[in-house]
N, C-alpha and C positions, 0 to 999 in steps of 0.2 A: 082512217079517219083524217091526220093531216092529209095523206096524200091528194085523197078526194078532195078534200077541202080546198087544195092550193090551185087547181082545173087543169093543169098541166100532167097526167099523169106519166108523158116519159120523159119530163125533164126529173118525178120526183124519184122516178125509176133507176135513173143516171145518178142521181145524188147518195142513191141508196150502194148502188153497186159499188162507186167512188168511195164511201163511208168504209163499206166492208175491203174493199181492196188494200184502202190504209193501213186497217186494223191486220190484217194479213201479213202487211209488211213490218209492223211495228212489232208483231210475234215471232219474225221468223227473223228478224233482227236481235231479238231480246236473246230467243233460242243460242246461235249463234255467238252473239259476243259471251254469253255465259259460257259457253266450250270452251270457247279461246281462254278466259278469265283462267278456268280451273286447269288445261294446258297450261299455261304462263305458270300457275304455282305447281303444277304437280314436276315439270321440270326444275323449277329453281328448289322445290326439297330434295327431290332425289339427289341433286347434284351435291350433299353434303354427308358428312359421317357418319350422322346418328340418323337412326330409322325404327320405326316402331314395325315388329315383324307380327307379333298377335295382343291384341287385348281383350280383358275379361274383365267385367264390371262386377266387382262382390258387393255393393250397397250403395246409396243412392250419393253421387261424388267421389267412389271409392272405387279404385282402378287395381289391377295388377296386370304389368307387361311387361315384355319380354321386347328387349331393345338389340339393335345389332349397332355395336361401336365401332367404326374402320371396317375393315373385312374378316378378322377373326376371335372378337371375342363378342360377346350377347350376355348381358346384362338381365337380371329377371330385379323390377322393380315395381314400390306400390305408393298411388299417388292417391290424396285425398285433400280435404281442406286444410289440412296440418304442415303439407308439404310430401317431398318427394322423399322416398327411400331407396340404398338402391338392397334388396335382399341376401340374391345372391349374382356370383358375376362367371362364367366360364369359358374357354374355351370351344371354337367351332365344331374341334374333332369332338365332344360329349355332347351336343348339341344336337347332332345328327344320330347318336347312339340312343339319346331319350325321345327321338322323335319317333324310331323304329321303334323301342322296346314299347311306348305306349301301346302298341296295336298287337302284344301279346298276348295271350289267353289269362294270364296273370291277371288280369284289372287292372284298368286307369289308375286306383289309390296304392296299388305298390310298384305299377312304372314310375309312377311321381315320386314314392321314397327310394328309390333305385336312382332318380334323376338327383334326387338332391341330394345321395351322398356323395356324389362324383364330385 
């Protein structure tokens, strides 16, 4: 409808393709700087002590995670609107011993009371 309208149809052809070419760039710009964004932070956390190694959500703002502090001890703690706890806190070497025994024929509910009396 404008096209026709304007009687030039490949100057309105040229306009169209310039519009979309923009927008092409203006995407594949956004794309891009967002990688780099989330590169820039995902290097500047790593680069520090603490790190979340798993989370499990039990209720709606209601966390439980297992933190690794330095290189050998891992923290299990539960976050909510009340604040942070920390649960319980161990060592690397039991860490990797509950990480195995999970996947026993025993069940998941007594690899976890096997983890936590370590």
């Amino acid at each position: 409808m404008i096209l026709i309208a304007s009687g030039n149809y490949l100057n309105s052809m040229l306009e169209l393709i310039t519009v979309l070419l923009i927008f092409l760039f203006v995407l594949a710009l956004t794309y891009y700087v967002t990688r780099w964004i989330a590169g820039y932070q995902r290097t500047r956390t790593a680069r520090g002590n603490l790190s979340v190694i798993e989370a499990i959500r039990v209720a709606n703002n209601q966390y439980i995670q297992i933190l690794r502090a330095g290189t050998d001890k891992y923290l299990v703690s539960a976050s909510g609107k009340t604040g942070l706890r920390c649960l319980r806190h161990f060592p690397r070497r039991s860490f990797g011993r509950c990480r195995e025994s999970a996947i026993l024929p025993q069940g998941r509910e007594r690899a976890f009371r096997i983890c936590w009396r370590r």
